[in-house]
C-alpha positions as CSV (number, residue, x, y, z in Angstrom):
1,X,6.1,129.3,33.2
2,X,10.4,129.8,33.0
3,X,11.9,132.0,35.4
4,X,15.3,134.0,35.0
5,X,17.6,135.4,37.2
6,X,21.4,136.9,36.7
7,X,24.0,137.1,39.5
8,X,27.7,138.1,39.5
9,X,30.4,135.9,40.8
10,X,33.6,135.6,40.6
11,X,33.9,133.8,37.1
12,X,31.3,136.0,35.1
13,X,28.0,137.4,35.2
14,X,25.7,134.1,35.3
15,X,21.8,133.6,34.3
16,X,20.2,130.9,35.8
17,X,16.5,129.5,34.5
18,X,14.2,127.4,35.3
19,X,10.7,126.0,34.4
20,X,8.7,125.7,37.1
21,X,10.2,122.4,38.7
22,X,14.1,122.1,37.7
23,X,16.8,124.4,36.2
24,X,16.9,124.3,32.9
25,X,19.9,126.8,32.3
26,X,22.9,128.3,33.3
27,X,24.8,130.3,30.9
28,X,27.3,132.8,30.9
29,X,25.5,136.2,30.1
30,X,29.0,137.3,28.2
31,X,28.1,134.2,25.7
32,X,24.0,134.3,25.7
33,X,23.3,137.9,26.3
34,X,19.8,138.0,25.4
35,X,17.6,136.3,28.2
36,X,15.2,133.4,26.9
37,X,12.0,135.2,25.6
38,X,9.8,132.9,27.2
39,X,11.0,133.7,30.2
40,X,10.0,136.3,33.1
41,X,12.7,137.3,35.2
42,X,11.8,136.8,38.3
43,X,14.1,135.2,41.3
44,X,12.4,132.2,42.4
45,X,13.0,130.1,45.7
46,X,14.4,127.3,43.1
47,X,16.8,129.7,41.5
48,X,18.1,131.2,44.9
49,X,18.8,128.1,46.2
50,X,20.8,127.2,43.0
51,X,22.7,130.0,43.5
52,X,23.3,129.6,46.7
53,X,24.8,126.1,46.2
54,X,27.0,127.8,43.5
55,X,28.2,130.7,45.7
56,X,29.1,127.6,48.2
57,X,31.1,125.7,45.0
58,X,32.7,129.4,44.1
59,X,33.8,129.6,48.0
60,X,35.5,125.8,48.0
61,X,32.5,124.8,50.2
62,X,30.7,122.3,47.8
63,X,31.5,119.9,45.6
64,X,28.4,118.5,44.2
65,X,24.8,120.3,43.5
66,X,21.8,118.8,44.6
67,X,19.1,121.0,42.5
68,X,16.5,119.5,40.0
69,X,17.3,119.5,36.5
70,X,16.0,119.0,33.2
71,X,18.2,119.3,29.9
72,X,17.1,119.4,26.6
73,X,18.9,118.2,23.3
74,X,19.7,115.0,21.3
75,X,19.9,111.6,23.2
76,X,23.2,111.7,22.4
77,X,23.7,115.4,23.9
78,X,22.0,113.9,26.8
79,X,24.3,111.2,27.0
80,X,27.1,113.2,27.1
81,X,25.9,115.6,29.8
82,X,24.8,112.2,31.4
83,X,28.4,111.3,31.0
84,X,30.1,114.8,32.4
85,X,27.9,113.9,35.5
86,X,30.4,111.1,36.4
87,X,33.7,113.0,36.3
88,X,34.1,113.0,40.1
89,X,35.1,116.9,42.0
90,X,38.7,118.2,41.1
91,X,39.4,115.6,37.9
92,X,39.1,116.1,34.6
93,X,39.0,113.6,31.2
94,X,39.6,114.0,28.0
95,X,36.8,114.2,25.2
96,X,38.0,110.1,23.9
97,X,37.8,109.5,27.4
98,X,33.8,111.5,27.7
99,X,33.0,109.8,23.9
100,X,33.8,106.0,25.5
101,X,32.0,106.3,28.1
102,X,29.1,108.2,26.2
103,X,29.1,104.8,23.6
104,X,30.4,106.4,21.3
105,X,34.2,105.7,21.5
106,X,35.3,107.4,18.2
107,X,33.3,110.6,18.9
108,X,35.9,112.9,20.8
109,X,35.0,115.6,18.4
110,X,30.7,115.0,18.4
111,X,31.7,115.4,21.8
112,X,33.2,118.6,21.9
113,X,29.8,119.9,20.3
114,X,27.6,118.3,22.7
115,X,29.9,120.1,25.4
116,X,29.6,123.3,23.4
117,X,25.9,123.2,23.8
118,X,25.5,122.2,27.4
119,X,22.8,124.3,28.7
120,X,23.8,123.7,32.6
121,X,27.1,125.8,32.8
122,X,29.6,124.6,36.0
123,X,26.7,122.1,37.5
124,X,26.9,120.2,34.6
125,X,30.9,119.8,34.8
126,X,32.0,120.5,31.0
127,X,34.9,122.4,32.2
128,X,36.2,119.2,33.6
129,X,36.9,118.1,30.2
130,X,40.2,119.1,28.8
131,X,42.4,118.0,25.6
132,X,43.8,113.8,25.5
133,X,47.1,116.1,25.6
134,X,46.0,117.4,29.1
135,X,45.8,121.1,27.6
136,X,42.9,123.2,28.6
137,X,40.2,123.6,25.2
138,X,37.8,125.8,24.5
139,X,35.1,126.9,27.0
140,X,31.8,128.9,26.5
141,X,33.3,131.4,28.9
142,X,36.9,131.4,27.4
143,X,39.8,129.5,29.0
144,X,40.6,132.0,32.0
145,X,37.1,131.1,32.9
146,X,37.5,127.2,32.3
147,X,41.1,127.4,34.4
148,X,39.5,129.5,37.2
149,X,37.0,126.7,37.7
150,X,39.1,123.9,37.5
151,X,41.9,125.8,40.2
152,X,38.4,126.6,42.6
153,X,38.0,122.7,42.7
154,X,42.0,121.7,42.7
155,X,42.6,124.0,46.2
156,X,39.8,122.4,47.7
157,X,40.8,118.9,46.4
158,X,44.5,119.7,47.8
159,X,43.3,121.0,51.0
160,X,41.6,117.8,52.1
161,X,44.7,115.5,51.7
């Protein structure tokens, strides 16, 4: 059976999902509105302690998650999510830098699609990935949203030098 549950933070009314063992989603309820219809909402102890871990990121009091998850899309989806994984707390690459490390060096653009479709929102760091420029891209929440993130993880990142 999936679960659902929607909170409020500071970035944007969130829904997290899972499927019985690991959390399977987190998405912006701004971008999916409609909740998965094979889902009952229901808060589970799995989906309070995600939140819980991202009301400690939102506060500057974590930097990693340690919650099961389970994606699902294309091995090469995977291996970008895989790859967003790696970018360590407070840095960001650019989608040539995601696509090398991926294997697929001339794929900045496939790239930006797999990031499009990531179903882990902020766990799964795709707002770590900016332009080879060093602009801020497109996010699934919209760019305040991407910055808000990325400044959440730079005053922590400043605060520990």
């Amino acid at each position: 059976m999936n679960y659902f549950y929607e909170y409020n933070n500071p970035i944007a009314t969130i829904r997290i999902v899972e499927n019985g063992h690991a959390i399977t989603a987190v998405k912006f309820t701004a971008v999916y509105p409609e909740p998965p219809s094979d889902a009952e909402k229901k808060e589970t102890p799995l989906i309070k302690e995600t939140y819980k871990q991202l009301c400690a990121y939102f506060d500057g009091q974590r930097i990693a998650f340690d919650v099961p998850l389970e994606v699902h899309g294309t091995d090469f989806q995977k291996s970008v999510w895989n790859a967003l994984l790696t970018i360590p707390y407070g840095e960001t690459r650019s989608y040539q830098q995601i696509a090398a490390i991926a294997g697929c060096p001339k794929g900045a653009r496939a790239v930006g699609m797999a990031n499009n479709r990531n179903p882990i929102s902020i766990i799964v760091p795709c707002h770590r990935v900016i332009g080879a420029d060093g602009n801020l891209t497109g996010y699934a929440a919209g760019k305040p949203a991407k910055q808000q993130l990325l400044q959440i993880e730079s005053a922590l990142t400043k605060s520990q030098i």
